[in-house]
ZAMARMI-217182 format. One line per 8 residues: number of its first residue (from 1); for each residue x, y, z of N, C-alpha, C. Coordinates in Angstrom, 1 decimal. Layout:
<pts>
NUM> X:Y:Z:X:Y:Z:X:Y:Z | ...
</pts>
This chain:
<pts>
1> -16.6:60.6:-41.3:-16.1:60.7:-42.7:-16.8:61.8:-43.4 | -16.1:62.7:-44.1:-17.0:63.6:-44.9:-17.1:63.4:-46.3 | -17.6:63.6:-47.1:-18.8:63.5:-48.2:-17.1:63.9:-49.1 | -16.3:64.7:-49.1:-15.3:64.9:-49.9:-14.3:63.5:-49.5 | -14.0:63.4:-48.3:-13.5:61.9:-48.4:-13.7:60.7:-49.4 | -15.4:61.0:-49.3:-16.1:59.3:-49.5:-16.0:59.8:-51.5 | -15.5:61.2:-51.7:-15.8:61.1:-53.5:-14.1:60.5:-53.9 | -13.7:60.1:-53.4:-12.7:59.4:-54.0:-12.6:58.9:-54.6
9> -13.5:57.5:-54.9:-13.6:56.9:-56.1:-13.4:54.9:-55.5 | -12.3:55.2:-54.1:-12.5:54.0:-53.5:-13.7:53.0:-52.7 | -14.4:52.1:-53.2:-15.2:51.4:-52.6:-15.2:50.9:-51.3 | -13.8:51.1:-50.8:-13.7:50.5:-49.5:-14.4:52.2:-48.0 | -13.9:52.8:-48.9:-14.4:54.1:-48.2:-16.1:54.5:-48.5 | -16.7:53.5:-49.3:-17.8:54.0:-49.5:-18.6:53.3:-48.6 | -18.3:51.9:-48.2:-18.3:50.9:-47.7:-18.1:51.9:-46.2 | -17.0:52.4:-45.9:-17.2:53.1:-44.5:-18.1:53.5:-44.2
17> -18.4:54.8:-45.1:-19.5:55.9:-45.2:-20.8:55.0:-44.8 | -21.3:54.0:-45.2:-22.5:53.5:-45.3:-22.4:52.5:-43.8 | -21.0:52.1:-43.6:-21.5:51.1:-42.3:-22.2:51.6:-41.1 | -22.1:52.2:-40.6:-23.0:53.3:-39.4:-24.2:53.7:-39.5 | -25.0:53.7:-41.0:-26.4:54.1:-41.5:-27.1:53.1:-40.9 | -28.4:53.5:-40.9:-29.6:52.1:-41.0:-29.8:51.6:-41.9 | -29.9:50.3:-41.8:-30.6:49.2:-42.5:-30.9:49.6:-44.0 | -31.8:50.7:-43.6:-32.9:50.5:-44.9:-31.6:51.5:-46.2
25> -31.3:52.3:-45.3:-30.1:53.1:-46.2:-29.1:52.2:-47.0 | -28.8:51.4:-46.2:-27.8:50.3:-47.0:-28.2:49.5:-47.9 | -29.6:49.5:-47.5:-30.4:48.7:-48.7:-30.7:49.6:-50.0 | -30.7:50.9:-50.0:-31.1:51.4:-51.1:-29.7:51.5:-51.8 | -28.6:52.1:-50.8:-27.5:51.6:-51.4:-26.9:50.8:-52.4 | -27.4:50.1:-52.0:-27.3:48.1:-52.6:-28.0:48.4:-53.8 | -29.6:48.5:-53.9:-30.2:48.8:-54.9:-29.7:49.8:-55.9 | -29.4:50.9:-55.6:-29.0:51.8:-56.5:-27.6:51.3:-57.2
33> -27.0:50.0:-56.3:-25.6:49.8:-57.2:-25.9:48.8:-58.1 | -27.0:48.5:-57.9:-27.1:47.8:-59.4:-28.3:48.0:-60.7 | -28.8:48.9:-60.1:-29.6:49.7:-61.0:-29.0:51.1:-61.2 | -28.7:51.9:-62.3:-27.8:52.5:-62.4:-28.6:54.1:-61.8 | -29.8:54.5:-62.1:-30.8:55.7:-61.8:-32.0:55.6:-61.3 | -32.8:55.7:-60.3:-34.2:55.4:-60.2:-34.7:56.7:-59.7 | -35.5:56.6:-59.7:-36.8:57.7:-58.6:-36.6:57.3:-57.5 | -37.7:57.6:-56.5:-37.7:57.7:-55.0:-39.0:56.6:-55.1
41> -39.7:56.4:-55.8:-40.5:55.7:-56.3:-40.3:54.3:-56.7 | -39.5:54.3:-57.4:-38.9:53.0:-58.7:-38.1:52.3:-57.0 | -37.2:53.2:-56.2:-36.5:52.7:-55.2:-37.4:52.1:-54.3 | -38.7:53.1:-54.0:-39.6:52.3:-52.9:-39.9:50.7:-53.7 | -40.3:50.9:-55.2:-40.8:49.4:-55.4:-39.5:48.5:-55.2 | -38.4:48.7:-55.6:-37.7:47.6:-55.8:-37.2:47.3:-54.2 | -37.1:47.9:-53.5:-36.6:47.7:-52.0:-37.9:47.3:-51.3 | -39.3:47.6:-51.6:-40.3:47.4:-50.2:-40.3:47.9:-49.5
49> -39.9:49.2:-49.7:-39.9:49.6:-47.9:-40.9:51.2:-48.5 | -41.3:51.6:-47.4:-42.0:52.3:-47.3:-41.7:53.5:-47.7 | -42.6:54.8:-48.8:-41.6:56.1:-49.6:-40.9:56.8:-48.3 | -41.8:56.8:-47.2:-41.1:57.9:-46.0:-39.9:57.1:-45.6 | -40.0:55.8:-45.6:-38.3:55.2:-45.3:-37.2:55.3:-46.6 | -37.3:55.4:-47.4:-37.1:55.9:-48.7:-36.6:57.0:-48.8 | -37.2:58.2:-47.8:-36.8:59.3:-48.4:-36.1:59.8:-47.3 | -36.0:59.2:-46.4:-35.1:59.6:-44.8:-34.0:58.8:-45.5
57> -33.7:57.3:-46.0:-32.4:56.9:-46.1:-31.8:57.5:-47.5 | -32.6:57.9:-48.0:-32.2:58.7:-49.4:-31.4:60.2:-49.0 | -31.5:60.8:-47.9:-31.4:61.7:-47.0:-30.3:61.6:-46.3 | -30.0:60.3:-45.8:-29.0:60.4:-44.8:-27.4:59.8:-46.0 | -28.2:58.8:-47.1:-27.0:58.9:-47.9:-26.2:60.0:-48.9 | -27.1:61.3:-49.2:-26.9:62.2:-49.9:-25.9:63.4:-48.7 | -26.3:63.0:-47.2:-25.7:63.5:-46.3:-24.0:63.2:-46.2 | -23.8:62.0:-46.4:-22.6:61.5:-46.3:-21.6:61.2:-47.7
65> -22.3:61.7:-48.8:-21.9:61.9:-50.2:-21.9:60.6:-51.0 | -22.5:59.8:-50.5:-22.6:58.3:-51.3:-23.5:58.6:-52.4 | -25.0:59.2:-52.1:-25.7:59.2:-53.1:-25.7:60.4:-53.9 | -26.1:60.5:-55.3:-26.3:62.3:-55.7:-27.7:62.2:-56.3 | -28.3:63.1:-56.3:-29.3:63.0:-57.3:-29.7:64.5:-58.3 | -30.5:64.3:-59.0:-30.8:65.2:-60.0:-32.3:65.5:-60.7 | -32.3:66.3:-61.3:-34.0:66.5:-62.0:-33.7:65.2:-62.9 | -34.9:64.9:-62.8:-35.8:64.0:-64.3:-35.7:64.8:-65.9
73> -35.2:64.9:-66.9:-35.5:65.6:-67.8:-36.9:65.5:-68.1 | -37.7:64.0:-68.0:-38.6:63.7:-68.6:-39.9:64.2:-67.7 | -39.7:64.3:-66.4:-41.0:65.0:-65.1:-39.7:65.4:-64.1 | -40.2:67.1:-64.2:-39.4:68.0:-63.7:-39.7:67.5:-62.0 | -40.7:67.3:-61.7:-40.8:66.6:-59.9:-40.3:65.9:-59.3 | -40.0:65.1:-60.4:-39.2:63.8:-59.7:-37.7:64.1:-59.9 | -36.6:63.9:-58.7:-35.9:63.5:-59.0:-34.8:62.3:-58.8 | -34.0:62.5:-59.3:-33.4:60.5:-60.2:-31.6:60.9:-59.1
81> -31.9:59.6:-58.6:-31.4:59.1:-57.8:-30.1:58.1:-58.2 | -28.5:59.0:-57.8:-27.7:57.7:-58.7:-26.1:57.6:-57.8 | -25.6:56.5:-57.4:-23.9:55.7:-56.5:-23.5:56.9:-57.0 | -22.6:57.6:-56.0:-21.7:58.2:-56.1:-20.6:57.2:-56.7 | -20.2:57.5:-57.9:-18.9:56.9:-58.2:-17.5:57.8:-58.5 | -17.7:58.7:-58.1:-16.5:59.8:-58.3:-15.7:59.4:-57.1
</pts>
């Protein structure tokens, strides 16, 4: 499925996109849908999992157009992590 597919806006296609990832990917998934913005950080705390698993499933969701992310206004280094809802 490509990344323009999955921006459609339907949940059942987002739900595709993510069934074939690992674990830890669908878990940040999960997290980020109910938290609306986090860091790569804020994600490591609230999931437990480790920053390098963190930033591989942060990676493989921004691959498949589920995740987007952006600069921090507030610390230009970090950046903020948010559900594709488009």
């Amino acid at each position: 499925m490509s990344a323009s597919e999955v921006q459609t806006g339907d949940k059942s296609e987002t739900k595709d996109a993510i069934r074939d990832l690992p674990p830890s990917a669908k878990l940040v998934a999960k997290v980020l849908e109910y938290n609306d913005t986090l860091t790569q950080t804020q994600l490591a705390e609230e999931t437990l999992l480790p920053p390098r698993t963190v930033r591989y499933a942060v990676k493989r969701l921004e691959n498949v157009g589920v995740v987007d992310s952006g600069f921090s206004f507030t610390d230009a280094r970090k950046r903020l992590y948010t559900l594709n809802t488009e």
